[in-house]
C-alpha positions in Angstrom: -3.4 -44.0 -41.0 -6.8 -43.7 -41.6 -8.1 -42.4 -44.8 -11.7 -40.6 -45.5 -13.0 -39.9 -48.9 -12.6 -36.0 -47.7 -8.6 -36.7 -47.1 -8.5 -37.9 -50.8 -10.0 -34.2 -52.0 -7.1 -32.4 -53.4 -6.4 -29.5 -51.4 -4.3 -27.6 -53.6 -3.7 -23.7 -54.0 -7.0 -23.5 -55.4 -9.1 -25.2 -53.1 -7.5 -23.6 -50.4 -7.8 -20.5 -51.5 -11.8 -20.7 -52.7 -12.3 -21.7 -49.1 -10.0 -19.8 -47.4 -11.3 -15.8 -49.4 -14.2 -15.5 -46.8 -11.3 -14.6 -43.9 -11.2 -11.7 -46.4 -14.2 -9.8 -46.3 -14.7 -10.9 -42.3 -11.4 -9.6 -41.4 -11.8 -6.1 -43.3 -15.5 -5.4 -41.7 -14.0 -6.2 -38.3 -10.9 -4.9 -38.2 -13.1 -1.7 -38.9 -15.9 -2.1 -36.3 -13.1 -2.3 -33.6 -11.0 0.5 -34.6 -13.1 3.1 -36.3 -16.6 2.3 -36.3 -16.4 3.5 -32.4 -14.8 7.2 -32.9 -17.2 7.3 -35.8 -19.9 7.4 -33.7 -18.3 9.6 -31.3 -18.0 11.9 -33.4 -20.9 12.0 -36.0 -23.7 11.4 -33.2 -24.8 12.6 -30.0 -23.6 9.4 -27.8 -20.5 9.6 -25.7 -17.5 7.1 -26.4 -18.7 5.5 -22.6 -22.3 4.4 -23.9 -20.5 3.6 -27.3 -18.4 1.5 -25.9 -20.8 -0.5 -23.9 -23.4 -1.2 -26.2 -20.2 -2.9 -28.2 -19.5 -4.8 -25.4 -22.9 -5.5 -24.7 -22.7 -7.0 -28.2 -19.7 -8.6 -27.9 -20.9 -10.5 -24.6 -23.7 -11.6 -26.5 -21.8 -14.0 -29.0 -21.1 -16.3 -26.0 -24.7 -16.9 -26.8 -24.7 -16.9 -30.2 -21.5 -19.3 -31.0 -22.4 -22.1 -28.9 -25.9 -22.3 -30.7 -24.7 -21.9 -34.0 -22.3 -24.0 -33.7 -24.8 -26.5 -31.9 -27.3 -25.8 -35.4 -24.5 -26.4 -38.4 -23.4 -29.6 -36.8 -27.6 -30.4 -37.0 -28.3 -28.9 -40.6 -29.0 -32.0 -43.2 -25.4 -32.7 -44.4 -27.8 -33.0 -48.5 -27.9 -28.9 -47.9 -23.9 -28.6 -47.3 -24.4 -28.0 -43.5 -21.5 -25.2 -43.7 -21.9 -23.7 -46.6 -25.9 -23.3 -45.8 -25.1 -21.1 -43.0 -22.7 -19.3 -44.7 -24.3 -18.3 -47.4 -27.4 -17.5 -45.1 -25.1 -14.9 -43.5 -24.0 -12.8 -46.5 -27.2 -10.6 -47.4 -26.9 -9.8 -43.2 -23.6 -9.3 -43.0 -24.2 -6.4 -46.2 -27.3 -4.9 -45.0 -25.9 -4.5 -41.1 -22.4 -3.1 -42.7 -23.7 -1.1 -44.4 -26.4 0.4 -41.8 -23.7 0.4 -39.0 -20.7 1.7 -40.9 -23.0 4.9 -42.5 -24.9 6.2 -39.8 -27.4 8.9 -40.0 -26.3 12.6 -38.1 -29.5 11.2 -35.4 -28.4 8.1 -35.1 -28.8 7.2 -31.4 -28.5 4.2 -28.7 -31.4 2.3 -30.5 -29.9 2.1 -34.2 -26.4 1.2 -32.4 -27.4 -1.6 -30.6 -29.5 -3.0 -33.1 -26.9 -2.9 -36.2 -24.0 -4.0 -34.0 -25.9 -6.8 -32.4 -27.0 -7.7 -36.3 -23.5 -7.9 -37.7 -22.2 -10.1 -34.7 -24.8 -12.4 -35.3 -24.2 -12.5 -39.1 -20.7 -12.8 -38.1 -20.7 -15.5 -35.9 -23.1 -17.6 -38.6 -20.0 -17.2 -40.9 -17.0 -18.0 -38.7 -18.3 -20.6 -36.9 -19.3 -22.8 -40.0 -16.2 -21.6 -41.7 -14.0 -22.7 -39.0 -15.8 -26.3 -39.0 -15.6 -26.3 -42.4 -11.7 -26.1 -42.4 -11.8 -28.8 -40.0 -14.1 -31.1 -41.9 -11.7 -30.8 -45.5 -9.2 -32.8 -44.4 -8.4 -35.3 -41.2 -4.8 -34.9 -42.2 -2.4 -33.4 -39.4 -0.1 -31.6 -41.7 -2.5 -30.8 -44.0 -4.5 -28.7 -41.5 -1.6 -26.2 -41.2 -1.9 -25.4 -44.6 -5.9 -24.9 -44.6 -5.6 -22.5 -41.4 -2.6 -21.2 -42.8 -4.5 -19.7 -45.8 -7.6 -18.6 -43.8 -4.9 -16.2 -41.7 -3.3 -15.2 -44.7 -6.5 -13.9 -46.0 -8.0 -12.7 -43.1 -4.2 -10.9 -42.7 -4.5 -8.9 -46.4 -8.0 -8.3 -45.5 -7.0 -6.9 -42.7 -4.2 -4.4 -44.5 -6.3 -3.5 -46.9 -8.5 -1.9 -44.8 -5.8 -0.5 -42.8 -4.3 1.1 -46.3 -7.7 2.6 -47.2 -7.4 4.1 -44.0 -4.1 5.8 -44.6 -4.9 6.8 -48.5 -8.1 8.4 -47.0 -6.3 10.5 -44.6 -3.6 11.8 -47.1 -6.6 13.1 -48.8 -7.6 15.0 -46.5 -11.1 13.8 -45.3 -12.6 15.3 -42.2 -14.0 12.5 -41.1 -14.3 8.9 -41.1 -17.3 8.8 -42.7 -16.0 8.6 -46.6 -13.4 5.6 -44.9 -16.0 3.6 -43.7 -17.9 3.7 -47.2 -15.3 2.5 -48.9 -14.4 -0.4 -46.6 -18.1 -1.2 -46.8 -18.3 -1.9 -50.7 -14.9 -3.3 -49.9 -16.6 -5.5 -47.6 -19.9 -6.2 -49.5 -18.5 -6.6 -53.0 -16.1 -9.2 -51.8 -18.4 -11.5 -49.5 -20.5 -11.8 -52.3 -17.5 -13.4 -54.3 -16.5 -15.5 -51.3 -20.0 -17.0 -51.0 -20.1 -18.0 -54.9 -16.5 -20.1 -54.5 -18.1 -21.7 -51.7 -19.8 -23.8 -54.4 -16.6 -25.0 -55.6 -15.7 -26.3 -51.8 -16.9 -29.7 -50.9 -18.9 -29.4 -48.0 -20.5 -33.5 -47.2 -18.3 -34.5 -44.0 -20.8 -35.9 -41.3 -21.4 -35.5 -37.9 -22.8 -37.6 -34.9 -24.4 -35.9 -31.9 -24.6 -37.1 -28.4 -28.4 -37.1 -27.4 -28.2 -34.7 -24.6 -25.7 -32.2 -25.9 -25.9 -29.3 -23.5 -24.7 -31.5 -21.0 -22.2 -33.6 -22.5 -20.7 -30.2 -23.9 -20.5 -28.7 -20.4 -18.7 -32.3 -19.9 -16.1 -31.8 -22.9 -15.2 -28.2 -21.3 -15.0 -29.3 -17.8 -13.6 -33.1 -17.7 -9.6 -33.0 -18.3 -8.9 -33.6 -21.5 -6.6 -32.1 -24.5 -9.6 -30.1 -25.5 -9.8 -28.9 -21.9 -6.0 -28.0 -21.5 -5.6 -26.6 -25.0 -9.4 -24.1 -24.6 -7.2 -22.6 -21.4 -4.3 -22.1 -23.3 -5.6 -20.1 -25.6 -8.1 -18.2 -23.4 -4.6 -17.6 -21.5 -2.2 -16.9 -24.6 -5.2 -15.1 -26.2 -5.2 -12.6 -23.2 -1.9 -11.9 -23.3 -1.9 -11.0 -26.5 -5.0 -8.8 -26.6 -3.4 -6.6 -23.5 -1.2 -5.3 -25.8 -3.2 -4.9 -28.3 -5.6 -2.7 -26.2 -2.9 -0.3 -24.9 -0.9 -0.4 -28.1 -2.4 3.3 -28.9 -1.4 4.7 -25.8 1.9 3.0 -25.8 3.1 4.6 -29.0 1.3 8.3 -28.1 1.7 8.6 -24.7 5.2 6.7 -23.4 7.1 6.9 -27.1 5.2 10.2 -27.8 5.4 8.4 -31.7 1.6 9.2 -32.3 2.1 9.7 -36.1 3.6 6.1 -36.1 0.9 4.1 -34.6 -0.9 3.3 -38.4 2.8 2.4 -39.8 3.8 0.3 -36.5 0.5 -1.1 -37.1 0.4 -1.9 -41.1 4.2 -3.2 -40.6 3.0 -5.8 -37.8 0.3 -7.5 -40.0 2.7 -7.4 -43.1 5.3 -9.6 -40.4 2.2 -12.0 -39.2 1.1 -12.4 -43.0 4.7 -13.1 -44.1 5.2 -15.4 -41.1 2.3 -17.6 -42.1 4.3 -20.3 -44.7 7.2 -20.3 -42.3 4.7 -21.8 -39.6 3.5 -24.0 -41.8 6.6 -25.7 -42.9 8.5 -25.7 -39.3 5.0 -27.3 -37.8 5.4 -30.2 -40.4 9.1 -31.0 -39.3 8.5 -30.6 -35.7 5.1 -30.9 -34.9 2.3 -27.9 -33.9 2.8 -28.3 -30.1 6.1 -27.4 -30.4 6.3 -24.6 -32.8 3.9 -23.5 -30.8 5.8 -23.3 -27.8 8.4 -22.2 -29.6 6.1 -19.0 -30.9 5.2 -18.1 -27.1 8.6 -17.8 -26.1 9.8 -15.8 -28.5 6.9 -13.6 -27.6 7.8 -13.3 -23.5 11.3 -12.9 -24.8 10.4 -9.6 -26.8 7.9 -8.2 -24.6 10.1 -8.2 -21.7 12.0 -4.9 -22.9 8.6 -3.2 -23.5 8.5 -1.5 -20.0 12.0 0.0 -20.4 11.2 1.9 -23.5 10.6 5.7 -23.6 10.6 9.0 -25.9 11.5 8.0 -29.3 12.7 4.8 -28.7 11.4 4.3 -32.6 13.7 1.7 -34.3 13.7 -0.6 -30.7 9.8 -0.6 -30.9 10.0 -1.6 -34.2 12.2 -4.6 -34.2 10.1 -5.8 -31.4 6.7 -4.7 -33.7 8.1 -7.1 -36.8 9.3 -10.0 -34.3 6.1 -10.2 -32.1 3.6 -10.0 -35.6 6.1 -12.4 -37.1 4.9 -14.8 -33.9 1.1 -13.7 -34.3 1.4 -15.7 -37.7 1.8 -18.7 -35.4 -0.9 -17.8 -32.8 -3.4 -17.0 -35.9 -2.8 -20.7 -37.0 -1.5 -23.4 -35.5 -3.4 -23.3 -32.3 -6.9 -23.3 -34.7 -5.0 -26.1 -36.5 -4.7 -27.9 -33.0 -8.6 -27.6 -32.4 -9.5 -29.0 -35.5 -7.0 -32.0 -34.5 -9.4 -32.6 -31.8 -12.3 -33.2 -33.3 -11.0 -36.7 -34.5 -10.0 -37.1 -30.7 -13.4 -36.6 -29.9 -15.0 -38.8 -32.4 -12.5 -41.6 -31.1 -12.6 -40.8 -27.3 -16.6 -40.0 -26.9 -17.8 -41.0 -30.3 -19.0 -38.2 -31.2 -18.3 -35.9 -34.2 -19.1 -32.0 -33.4 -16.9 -29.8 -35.1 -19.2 -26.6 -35.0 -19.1 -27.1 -31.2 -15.6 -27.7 -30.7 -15.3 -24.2 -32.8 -18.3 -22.4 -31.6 -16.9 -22.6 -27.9 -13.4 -21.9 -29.4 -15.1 -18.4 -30.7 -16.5 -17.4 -27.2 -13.0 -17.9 -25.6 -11.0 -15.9 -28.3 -14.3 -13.1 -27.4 -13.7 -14.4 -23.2 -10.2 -13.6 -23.5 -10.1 -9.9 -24.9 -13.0 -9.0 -22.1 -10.6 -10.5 -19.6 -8.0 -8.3 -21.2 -9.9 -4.9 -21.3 -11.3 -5.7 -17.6 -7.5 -6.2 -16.1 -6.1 -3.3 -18.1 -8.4 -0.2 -18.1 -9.0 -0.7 -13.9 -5.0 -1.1 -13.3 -4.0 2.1 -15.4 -6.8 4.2 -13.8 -5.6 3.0 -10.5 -2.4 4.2 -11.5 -3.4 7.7 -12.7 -3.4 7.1 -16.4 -5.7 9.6 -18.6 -6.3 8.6 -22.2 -6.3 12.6 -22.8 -3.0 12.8 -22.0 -0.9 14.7 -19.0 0.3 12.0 -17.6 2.5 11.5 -14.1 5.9 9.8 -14.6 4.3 7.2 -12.6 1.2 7.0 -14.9 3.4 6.3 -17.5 5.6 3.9 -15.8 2.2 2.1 -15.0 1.6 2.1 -18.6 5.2 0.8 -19.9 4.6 -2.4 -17.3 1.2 -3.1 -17.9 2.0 -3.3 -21.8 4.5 -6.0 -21.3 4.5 -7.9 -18.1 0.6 -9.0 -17.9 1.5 -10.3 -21.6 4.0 -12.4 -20.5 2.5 -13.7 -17.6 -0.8 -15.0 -19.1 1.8 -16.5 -22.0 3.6 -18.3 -19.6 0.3 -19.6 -17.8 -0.5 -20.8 -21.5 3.2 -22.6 -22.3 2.2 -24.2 -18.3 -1.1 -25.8 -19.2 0.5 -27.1 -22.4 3.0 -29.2 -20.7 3.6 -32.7 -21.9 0.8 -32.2 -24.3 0.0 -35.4 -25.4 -1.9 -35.2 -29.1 1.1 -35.0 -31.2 1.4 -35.8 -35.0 2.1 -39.4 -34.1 -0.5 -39.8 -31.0 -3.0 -38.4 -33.5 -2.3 -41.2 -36.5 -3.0 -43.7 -33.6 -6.1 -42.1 -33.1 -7.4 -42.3 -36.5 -6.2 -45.7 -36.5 -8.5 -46.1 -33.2 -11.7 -44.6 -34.7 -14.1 -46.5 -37.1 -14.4 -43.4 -39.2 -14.5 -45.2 -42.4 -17.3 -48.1 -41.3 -19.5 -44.8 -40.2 -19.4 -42.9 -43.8 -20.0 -45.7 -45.2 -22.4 -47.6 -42.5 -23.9 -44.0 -41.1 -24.0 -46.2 -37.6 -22.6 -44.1 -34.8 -19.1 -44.0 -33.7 -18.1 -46.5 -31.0 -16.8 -44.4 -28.0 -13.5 -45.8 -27.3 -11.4 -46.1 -23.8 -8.1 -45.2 -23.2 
């Protein structure tokens, strides 16, 4: 197997953990903006939750812009400046100044001051996951070893996550009238701790390099539309990732409306991160016997398997929801991981197959499918219920909620199985991928700096 000078770095515990504290801080601010940045401004300003929400997914839309040319930029930054870590740390004063301007609005805040902090801190965003993703590729070329590197970004990202959600819940059992006093303390939460993320950055080796075909636009449109495993894994996930964001979307008016359990949602909620973080080792260690493809696999599954009992739930149907809540976060652990893990797989394909090495490409079009995939979720959802009847302020037919109970479950398992279906025979497994380090000349070009010889299968 082929050997770099960045597979001999040790990635233990520490190093792992020095890279993997920024999920922290990113996970915290965004968990946030999705869930309570949104009724914030609903309720502190003069802007109904319709313009709200479209300026946010005005935003959102935007990133597919934004990755691909970040993305396109690391992979050109001087690797002498630490072409990851530069964009990183360029991120950090943006990401505080838009948190805190979006998460502490003014009483007259209006459309303007929206749109502009929200676009700002999906832009500073985007020039910290993109890199940081990269990055996690770029540590190590080792198959199993990339399991554990994604494995501890998800685990942070995951407490980051609960965190959040606890400051939440000890704000409410206080009392507070509004969000307001919660979304301070996320934001020093959120500034205090990307500042200590971007100091152990320094302590991260950041000197991989990269080789760039000379008319990149098109030979990236190539690399998404040529079949390929980058090709068949990208539609996976922009499948798997839809199915899981349905019910992620309707999960409020699941547990309020059709369980009538609306004091249970935060609970149901904190208990299905704890399962995901939890999870996380355990998907490690089975992906190292049996190889990521599989577990994979295995993870989706287990997923259709559960959600298939959704739609014959009703009123009170607590403990049931719950078993199905700890088993479906236990499999999110997998999603979180392995299929990232996959990617980053891929980027030694592509530097054998096309000789080329792009990593904050292969990632930056990885971020605008995971984005792709929950606008395809919100725009099947929201139309089908209202077609159905369903009122998000409640009074509800049987047959609105019947609607709801089906379209909580069964698009899930659809989209998953439409994932597991483009994943057939998938061909880049642990020992495929040795061969292809064997294949590339990634030694001769550290140590040459001559461009990768495309190879032919």
């Amino acid at each position: 197997m082929v050997k770099s000078e960045q597979s001999n770095v040790n990635l233990g515990f520490g190093v792992l953990s020095l890279y993997g504290f920024l999920a922290f801080p990113l996970a915290a601010a965004f968990i946030a903006l999705q869930v309570i940045v949104p009724t914030h401004y609903a309720e502190t300003t003069a802007m109904s939750l319709t313009t709200i929400g479209a300026i946010m997914l005005v935003a959102r839309l935007w990133d597919t812009i934004t990755d691909p040319l970040i993305g396109f930029l690391s992979d050109k930054t001087p690797q002498k400046l630490g072409r990851r870590r530069i964009w990183i740390l360029a991120s950090i004063p943006l990401i505080c100044i838009s948190t805190y301007a979006l998460f502490n609005p003014a009483a007259d805040a209006g459309k303007g001051y929206l749109i502009v902090w929200t676009l700002a801190i999906y832009v500073a965003g985007t020039m910290a996951i993109v890199p940081m993703d990269a990055w996690g590729a770029e540590l190590s070329p080792d198959y199993k070893q990339r399991n554990r590197i994604t494995g501890t970004r998800a685990a942070f990202g995951l407490v980051g996550t609960m965190i959040a959600l606890l400051i939440v819940a000890m704000v409410n059992q206080q009392g507070a009238e509004n969000l307001g006093t919660t979304l301070l303390y996320i934001t020093w939460l959120v500034i205090g701790t990307i500042i200590i993320a971007g100091v152990l950055l320094f302590f991260v080796p950041d000197n991989r390099p990269t080789y760039l075909p000379p008319t990149q636009v098109r030979d990236a449109l190539k690399l998404i539309t040529s079949p390929s495993p980058f090709q068949r894994l990208l539609v996976a996930f922009l499948f798997n990732g839809a199915g899981n964001a349905i019910p992620a979307t309707l999960f409020l008016f699941y547990v309020t409306y059709l369980l009538k359990l609306p004091d249970m949602a935060g609970p149901l909620l904190f208990l299905y991160f704890i399962f995901a973080a939890i999870s996380v080792p355990f998907w490690v260690w089975l992906a190292g016997k049996v190889g990521k493809h599989r577990v994979w696999h295995w993870s989706i599954i287990t997923a259709c398997l559960l959600f298939m009992w959704t739609p014959f739930l009703g009123e009170g149907d607590l403990y049931w929801y719950m078993l199905i809540v700890v088993c479906t976060g236990f499999t999110t652990g997998c999603d979180l991981m392995i299929p990232s893990s996959m990617n980053g797989d891929l980027v030694e394909w592509d530097a054998a197959k096309n000789g080329y090495r792009r990593p904050g490409l292969l990632f930056a079009i990885w971020g605008t499918t995971t984005k792709l995939s929950y606008a395809l979720a919100i725009g099947i959802a929201f139309p089908l219920l209202d077609l159905f009847g369903f009122s998000a302020t409640g009074n509800n037919s049987p047959q609105a909620l019947t609607a709801l109970a089906f379209m909580y479950g069964t698009p899930c398992i659809i989209f998953k199985l439409l994932a597991l279906y483009f994943m057939r025979n998938y061909e880049i497994t642990e020992e495929e991928y040795e061969k292809i380090l064997e294949q590339s000349t990634h030694d001769e070009v550290q140590s040459t700096g001559k461009p990768i010889t495309p190879k032919t299968s």
